[in-house]
C-alpha positions in Angstrom: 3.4 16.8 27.4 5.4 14.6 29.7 2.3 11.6 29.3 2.0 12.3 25.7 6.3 11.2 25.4 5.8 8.6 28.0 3.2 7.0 25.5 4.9 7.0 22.7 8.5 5.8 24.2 5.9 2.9 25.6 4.1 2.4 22.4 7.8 1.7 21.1 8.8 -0.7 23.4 5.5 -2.7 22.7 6.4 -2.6 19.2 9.7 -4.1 19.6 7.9 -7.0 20.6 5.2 -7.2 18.7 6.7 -5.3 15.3 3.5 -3.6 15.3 3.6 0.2 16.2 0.5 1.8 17.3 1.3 5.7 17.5 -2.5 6.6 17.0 -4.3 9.4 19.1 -0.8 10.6 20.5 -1.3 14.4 19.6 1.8 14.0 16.8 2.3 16.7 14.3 5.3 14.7 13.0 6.6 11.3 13.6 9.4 11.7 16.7 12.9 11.3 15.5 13.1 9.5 18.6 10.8 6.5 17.4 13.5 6.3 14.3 15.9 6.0 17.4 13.7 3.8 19.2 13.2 1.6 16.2 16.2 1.4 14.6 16.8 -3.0 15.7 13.3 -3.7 14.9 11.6 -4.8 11.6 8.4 -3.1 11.5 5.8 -4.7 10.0 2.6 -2.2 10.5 2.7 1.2 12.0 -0.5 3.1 12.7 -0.3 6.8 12.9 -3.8 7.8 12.3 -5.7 10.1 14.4 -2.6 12.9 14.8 -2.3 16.2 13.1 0.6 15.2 11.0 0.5 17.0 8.0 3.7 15.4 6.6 5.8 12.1 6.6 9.3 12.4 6.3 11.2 10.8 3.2 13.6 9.1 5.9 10.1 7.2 6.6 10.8 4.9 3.8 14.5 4.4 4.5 14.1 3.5 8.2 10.6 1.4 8.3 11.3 -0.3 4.7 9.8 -3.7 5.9 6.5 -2.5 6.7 3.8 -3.9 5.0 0.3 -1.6 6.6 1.0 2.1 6.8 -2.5 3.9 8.2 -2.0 7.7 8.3 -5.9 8.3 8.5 -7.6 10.8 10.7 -4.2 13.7 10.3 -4.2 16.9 8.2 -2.1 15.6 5.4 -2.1 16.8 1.7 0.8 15.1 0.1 3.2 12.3 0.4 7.2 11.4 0.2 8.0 10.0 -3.5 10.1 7.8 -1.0 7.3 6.0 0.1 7.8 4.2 -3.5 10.9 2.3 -1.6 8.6 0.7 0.5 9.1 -2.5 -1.3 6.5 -4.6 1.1 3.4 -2.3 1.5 0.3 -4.0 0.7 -1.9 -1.8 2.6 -2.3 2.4 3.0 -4.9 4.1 5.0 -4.7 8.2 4.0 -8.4 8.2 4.7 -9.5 11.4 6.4 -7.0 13.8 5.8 -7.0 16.8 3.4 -5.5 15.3 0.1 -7.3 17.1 -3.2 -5.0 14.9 -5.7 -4.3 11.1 -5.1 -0.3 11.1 -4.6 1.1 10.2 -7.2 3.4 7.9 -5.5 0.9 5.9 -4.6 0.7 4.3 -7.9 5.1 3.3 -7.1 4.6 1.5 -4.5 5.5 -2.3 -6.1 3.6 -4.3 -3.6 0.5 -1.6 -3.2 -3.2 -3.7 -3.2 -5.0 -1.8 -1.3 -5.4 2.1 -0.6 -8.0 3.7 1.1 -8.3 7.6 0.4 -12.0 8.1 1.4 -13.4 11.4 3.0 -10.6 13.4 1.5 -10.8 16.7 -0.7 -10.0 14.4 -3.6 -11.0 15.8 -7.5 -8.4 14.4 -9.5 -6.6 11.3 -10.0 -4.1 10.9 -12.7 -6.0 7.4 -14.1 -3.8 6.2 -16.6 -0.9 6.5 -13.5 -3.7 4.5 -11.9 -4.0 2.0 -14.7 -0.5 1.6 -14.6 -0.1 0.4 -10.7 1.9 -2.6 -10.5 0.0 -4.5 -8.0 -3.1 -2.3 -6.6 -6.3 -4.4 -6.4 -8.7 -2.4 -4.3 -9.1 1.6 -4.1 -11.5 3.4 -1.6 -12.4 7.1 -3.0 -15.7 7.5 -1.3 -16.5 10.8 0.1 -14.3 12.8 -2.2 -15.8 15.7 -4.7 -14.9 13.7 -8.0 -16.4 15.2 -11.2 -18.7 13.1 -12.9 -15.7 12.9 -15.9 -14.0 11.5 -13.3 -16.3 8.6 -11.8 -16.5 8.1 -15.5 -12.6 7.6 -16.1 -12.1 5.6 -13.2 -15.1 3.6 -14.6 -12.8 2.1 -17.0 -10.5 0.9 -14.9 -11.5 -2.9 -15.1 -8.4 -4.3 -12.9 -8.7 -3.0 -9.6 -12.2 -2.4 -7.3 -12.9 1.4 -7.1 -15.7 2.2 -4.0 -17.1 5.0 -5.0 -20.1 7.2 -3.3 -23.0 7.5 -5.8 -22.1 10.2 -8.0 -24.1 14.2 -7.5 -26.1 14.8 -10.6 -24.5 18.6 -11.3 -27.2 21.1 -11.1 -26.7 22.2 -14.9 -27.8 18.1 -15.6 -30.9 18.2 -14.1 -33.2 18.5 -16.6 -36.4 18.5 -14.0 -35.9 22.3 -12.8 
């Protein structure tokens, strides 16, 4: 326990140099409120918290690392996001790859400076794509490795502003006219 708080104290300190803060593989089920502490003189511009079991961020998140502009919370064992995270007035880039999301937040579509999210290998089967339509700057959208419906790959098909990766879609057992 001791190495896992000496690691993240240190990880800190680096990031007060470098504004970059690297809290992956640390065993986090939350983020510290000592890193807010740690923090609190430093304008963060990326923070990587990927590999962890967090399964939630905080809406104080937003409020206390508003300058950042790369957020990766890949690799955890989350389902859902702040609506605060829409106060992050410089993200460009979010990583919620790899966690257990079965809806694409909602928020993610607020985010003013948003280009590029990547939400592959989740539990994903429905995005709101009008919401999607309707993102102010998102360019770029990974969804591969998520159960869409094939109405789905077909909605997001119309989407003509921003890239969608998609993995090639499972013909349904009921369309396969071979058997």
């Amino acid at each position: 326990m001791a190495n896992a708080v000496t690691r993240v104290v240190l990880r800190c300190e680096d990031a007060q140099e470098t504004n970059n803060l690297d809290l992956s593989e640390c065993q986090l089920m939350q983020v510290p409120d000592a890193v807010y502490h740690l923090m609190r003189h430093t304008e963060l511009k990326r923070c990587n918290l990927s590999g962890n079991v967090i399964t939630k961020i905080p809406p104080k998140f937003a409020v206390k690392f508003s300058l950042i502009t790369e957020l990766n919370l890949s690799h955890n064992q989350m389902s859902k996001l702040p609506e605060e995270l829409a106060e992050l007035q410089a993200l460009e880039r979010l990583d919620i790859s790899h966690n257990t999301f079965i809806a694409l937040p909602p928020v993610t579509c607020r985010i003013p400076q948003l280009k590029r999210l990547l939400a592959n290998n989740n539990s994903i089967i429905d995005i709101d794509v009008e919401r999607l339509r309707h993102a102010p700057a998102l360019e770029f959208i990974d969804l591969q490795a998520n159960p869409l419906t094939a109405r789905m790959h077909d909605l997001l098909g119309t989407l003509t502003r921003i890239k969608i990766e998609l993995s090639p879609r499972q013909v349904e057992e009921w369309e396969d006219l071979t058997i």
